[in-house]
C-alpha positions as CSV (number, residue, x, y, z in Angstrom):
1,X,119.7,47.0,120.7
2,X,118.2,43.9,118.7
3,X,119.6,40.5,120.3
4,X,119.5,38.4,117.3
5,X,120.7,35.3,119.3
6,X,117.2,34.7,120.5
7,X,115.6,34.8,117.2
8,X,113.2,31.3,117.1
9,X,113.3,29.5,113.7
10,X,110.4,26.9,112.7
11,X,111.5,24.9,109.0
12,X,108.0,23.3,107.3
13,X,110.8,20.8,106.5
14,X,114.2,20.2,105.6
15,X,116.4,22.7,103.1
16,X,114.1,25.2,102.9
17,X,113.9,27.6,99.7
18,X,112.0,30.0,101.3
19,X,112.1,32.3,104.6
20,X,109.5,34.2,106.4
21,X,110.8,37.1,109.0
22,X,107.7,37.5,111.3
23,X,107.7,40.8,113.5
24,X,106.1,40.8,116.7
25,X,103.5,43.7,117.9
26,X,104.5,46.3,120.5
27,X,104.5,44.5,124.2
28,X,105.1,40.7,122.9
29,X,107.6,38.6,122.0
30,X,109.3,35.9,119.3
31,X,107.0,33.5,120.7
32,X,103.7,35.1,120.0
33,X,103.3,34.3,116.1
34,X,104.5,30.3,116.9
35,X,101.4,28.6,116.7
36,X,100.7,30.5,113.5
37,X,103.1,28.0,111.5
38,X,101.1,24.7,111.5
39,X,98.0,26.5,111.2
40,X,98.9,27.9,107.7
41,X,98.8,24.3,106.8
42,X,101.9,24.9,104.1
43,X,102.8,21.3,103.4
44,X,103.4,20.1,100.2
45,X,105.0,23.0,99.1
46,X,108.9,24.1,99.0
47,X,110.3,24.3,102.4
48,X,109.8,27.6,104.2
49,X,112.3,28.6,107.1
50,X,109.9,31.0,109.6
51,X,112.0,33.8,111.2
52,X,110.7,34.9,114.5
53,X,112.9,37.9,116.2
54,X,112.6,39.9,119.2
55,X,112.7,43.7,119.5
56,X,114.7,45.2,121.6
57,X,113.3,46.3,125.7
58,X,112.7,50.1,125.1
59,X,110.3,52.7,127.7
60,X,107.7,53.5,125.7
61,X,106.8,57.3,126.0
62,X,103.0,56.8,125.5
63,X,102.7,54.2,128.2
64,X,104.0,55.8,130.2
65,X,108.1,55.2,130.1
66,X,107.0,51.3,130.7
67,X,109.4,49.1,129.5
68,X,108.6,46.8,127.0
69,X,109.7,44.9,123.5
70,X,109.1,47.2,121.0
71,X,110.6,48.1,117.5
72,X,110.7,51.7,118.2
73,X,109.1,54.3,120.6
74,X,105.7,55.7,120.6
75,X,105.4,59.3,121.5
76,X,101.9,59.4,121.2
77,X,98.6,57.1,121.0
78,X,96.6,60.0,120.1
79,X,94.2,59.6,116.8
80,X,95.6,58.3,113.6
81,X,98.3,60.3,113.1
82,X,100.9,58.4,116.1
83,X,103.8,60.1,116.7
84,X,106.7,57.9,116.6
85,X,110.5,57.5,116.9
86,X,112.3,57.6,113.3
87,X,115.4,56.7,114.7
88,X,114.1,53.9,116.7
89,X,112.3,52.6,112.8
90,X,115.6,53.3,111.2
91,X,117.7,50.7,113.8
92,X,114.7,48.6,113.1
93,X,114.8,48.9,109.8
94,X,118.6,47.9,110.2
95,X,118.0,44.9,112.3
96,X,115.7,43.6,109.2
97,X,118.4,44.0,106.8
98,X,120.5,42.1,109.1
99,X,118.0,39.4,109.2
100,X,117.7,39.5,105.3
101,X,121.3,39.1,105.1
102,X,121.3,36.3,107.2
103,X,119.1,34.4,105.4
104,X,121.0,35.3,102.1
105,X,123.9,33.5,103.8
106,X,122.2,30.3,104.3
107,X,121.5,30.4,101.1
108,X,117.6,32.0,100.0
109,X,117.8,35.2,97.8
110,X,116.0,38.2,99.0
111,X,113.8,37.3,96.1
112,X,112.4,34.2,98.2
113,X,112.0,35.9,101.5
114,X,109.0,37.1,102.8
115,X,108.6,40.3,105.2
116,X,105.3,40.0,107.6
117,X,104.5,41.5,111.2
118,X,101.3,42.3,113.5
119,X,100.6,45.5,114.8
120,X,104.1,47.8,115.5
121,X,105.3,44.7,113.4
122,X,103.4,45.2,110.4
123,X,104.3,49.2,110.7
124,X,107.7,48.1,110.9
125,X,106.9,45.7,107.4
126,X,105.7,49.1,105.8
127,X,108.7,50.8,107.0
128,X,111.3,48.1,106.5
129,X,110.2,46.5,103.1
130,X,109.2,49.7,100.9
131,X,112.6,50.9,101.9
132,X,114.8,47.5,101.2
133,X,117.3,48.3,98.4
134,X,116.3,44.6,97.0
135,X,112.8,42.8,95.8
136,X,111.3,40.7,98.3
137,X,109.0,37.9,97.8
138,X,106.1,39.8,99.3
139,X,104.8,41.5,102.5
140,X,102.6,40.4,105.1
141,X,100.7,43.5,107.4
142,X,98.2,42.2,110.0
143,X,96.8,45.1,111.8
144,X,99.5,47.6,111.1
145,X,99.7,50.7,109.8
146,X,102.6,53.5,108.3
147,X,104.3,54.8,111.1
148,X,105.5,57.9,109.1
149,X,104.9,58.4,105.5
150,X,107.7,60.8,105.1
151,X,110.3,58.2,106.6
152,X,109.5,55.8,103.9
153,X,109.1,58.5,101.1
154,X,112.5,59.5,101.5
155,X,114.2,56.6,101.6
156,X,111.5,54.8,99.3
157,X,113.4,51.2,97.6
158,X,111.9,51.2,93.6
159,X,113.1,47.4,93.7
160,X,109.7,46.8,95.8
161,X,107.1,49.4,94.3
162,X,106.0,45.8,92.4
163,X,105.9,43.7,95.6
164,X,102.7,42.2,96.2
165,X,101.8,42.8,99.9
166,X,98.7,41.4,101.6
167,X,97.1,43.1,104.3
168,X,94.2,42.5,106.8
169,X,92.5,44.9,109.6
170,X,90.0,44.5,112.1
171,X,87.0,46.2,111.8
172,X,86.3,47.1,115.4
173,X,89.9,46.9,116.2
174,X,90.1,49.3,119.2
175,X,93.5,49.3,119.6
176,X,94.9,50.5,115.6
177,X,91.6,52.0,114.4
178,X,90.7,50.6,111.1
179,X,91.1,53.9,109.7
180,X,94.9,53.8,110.1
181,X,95.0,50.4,108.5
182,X,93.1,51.5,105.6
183,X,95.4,55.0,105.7
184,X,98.7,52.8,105.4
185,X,97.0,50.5,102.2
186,X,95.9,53.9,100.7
187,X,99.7,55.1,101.1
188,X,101.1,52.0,99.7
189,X,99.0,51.9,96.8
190,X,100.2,55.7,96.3
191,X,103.5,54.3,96.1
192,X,102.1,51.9,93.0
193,X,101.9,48.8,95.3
194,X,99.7,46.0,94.7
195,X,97.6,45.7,97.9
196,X,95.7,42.8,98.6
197,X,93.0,44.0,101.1
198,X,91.1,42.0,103.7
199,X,88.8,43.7,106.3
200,X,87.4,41.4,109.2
201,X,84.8,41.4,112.0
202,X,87.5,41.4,114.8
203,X,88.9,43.2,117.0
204,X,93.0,43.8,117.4
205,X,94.1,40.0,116.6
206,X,93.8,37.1,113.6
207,X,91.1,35.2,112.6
208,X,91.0,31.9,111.2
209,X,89.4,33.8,107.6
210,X,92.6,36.1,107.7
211,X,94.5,32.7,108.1
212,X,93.0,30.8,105.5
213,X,92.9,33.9,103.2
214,X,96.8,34.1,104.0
215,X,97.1,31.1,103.1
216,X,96.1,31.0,100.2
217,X,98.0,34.5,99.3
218,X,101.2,32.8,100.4
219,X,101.1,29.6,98.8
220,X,100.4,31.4,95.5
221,X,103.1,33.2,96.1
222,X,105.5,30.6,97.3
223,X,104.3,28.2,93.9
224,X,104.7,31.4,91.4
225,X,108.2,31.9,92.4
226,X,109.9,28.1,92.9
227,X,108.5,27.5,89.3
């Protein structure tokens, strides 16, 4: 189970309008995304609360039983098509409403918050955001993928078929081929999602042109909706 408690929060400044909930990859932690804040240089824009929760200790089946942070298991590492835990996505999936919520508390509307992850955290931005009952600001997916189309298609939330998402690969990423990155923009644009697409020479991380390039995508964003 998700320990909210140890969630890390960053504010750009004081009252903040908008949120960001940042999902960690598979193996890592709230920390890992940190130092990702100041680099996206978003000063001089409305205040923007970043959201940085940890996923639950699981063993995961395809390293072998090894215990780790992840958002759900994985079965298999074999070729494109993973096999994964659906009931491990769908607790995720919970947790993120429960982070939504919270933020809805403190007073930003779903409307203002952003969804992002990297790696199993950007599958679990597929997963969570395409099936959110209300319209997010916009989704983030750094080297992630669809974990399983047929999860999403089932529960599949119209309010976001219109949310912009950016995404970005690696092109000699060795760890989530650039094939399944390209597989999950393909599946999103099926759903009628606008899909901004980056591709990069790196391997499984960021680069400072994915930076810059998010950037850019999320102050637009951010200066679209606070007029």
């Amino acid at each position: 189970m998700t320990d909210l408690s140890s969630t890390i929060e960053i504010e750009t400044a004081p009252n903040p309008e908008f949120a960001v909930i940042l999902l960690h990859g598979l193996g890592a932690d709230a920390n890992d995304f940190v130092p990702l804040v100041p680099e996206l240089r978003l000063d001089g824009l409305p205040a923007v609360r970043f959201v940085f929760p940890n996923a639950p200790e699981i063993a995961v089946t395809a390293n072998n039983g090894y215990v780790m942070r992840a958002w759900y298991d994985i079965l298999s590492f074999q070729g494109i098509n993973r096999q994964v835990d659906e009931a491990g996505i769908a607790a995720s999936c919970a947790t993120v409403r429960e982070l939504i919520a919270a933020q809805n508390a403190r007073g930003i509307p779903t409307s203002k918050i952003f969804l992002a992850g990297f790696s199993q955290g950007g599958a679990m931005t597929y997963s969570a955001g395409l099936t959110h009952e209300d319209s997010l600001a916009g989704m983030i997916v750094m080297s992630g993928y669809v974990p399983s189309p047929g999860f999403i298609e089932s529960r599949f939330g119209a309010a976001n078929r219109d949310t912009p998402i950016f995404a970005a690969h690696g092109i000699h990423d060795d760890v989530l081929p650039l094939a399944l990155g390209e597989k999950g923009r393909d599946f999103a644009i099926a759903q009628g999602c606008k899909v901004d697409w980056h591709a990069y020479l790196m391997p499984h991380s960021v680069c400072a042109e994915e930076i810059d390039a998010m950037r850019a995508w999320l102050g637009s964003r951010i200066k679209a909706l606070a007029a």
